[in-house]
N, C-alpha and C positions, 0 to 999 in steps of 0.2 A: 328304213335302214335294214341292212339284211347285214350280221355280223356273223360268219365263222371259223371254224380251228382243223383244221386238218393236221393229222397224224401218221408218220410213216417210220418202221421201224425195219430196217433191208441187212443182210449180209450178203455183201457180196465180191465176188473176187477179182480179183485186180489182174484187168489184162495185162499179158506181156510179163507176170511172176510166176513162178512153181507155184499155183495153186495158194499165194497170198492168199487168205481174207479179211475180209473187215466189217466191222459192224458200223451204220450208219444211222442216223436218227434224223428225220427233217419235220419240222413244223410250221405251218405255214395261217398263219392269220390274214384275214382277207373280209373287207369292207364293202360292201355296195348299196347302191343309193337306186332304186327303181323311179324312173320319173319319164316325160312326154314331152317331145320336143317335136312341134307341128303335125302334133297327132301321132307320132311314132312313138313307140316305147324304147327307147334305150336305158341300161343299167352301168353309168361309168361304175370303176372298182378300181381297189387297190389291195394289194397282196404283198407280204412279203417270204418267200419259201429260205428256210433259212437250214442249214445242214450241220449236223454234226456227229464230227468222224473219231469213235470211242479208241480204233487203232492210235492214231496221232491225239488223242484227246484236245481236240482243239475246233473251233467254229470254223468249218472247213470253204463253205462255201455261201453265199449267198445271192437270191434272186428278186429284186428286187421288180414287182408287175405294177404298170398303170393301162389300163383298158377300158373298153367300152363292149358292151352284149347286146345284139339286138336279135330280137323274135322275128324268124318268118313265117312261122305256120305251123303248122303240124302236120307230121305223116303218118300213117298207120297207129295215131292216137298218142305220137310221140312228139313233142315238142322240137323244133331245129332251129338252131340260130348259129350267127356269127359270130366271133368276135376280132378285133384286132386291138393288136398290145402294143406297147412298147416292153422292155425288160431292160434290165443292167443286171449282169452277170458280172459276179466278183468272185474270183476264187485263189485262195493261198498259195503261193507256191512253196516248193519243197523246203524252203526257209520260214523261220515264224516272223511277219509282220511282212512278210512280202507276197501283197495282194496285185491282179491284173484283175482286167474291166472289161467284158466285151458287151457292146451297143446293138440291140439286137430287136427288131421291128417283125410282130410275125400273126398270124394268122387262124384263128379256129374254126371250125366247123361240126357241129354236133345237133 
């Protein structure tokens, strides 16, 4: 089991205002399990990136990952894999308790 916490602390400015800012905070805890399925290695995980907006003081957004990572090799002494995800995207709108959901399917490479 592979458990960890990532940290992200941003100001940043809000398109489309006079130079608005805002301070952002996301923290994202993320789970994965390395194991061999017919000799392949994949690493399903789960993630959740969670945002919070010190302007509006409130859990602004959240990203909810379920994926899988697989190893193709190495380049130039660097590891590269794929992975694909699913995501749910939920984020508040300008009202408090009034959240929307986008379904979202996509793709890594690194």
């Amino acid at each position: 089991w592979d458990l960890s916490l990532r940290g992200r602390l941003a100001l940043r400015t809000i398109q489309g205002s006079a130079g608005e800012e805002e301070w952002q905070v996301r923290v994202m805890p993320k789970i994965a399990y390395r194991t061999a399925i017919a000799g392949r290695t994949l690493t399903p995980y789960v993630a959740d990136d969670l945002f919070y907006d010190y302007t509006r003081t409130a859990w602004n957004q959240n990203r909810l990952y379920l994926g899988v990572s697989v190893p193709l090799g190495t380049l130039a002494g660097a590891q590269i894999s794929v992975e694909a995800y699913y995501m749910l995207q939920s984020q508040l709108g300008s009202r408090r308790h009034d959240w929307s959901s986008n379904h979202v399917v996509g793709t890594k490479w690194g």
